[in-house]
N, C-alpha and C positions, 0 to 999 in steps of 0.2 A: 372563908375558904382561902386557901395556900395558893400562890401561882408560883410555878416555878419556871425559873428563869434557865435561858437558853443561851448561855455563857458560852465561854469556848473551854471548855472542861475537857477532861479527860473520858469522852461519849466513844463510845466504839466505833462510830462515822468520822470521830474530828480523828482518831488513832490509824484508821484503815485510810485517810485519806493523806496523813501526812508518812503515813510509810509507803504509796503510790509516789509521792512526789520524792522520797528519800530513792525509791526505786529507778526514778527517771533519770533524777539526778546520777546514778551509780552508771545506766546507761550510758548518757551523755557524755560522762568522765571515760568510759570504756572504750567509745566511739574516736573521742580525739586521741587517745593512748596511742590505736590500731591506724588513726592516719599520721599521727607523727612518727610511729614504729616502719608504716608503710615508705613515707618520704626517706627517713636515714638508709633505710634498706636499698630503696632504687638511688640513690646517693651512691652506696656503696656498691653497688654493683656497676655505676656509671665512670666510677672511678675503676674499677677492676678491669672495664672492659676497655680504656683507653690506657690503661698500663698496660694490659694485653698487647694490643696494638702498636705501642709503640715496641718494645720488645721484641714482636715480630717483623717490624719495619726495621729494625735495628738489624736481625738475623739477618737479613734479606740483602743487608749495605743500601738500604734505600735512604736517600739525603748523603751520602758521601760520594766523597766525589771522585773519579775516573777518568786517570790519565791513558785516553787510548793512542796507543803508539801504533802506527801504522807500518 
């Protein structure tokens, strides 16, 4: 009688289970994408909103300075 041996072949278990883990992996690459995309974004917007500000502080003459003559 034949045994047959349980190698790591090409079984439809060893195939479904390394395209689970090719899966997770795709995930996990997705996930750090969306929080590096996340960070540059509030980056940018952290930066907008203090150019904002200064620009309106600028309109305003705030920080210059004011000879009041009495």
């Amino acid at each position: 009688m034949t045994s047959v041996s349980k190698g790591g072949g090409l079984s439809a278990e060893n195939l479904a289970q390394q395209a689970r883990i090719r899966e997770k992996a795709r995930e996990s690459a997705a996930q750090d994408n969306a929080r590096k995309h996340n960070a540059d974004a509030e980056r940018i917007a952290a930066d907008r909103r203090a150019d904002n500000a200064r620009r309106s502080a600028k309109a305003q003459g705030v920080g210059r300075k004011v000879d009041i003559k009495a």
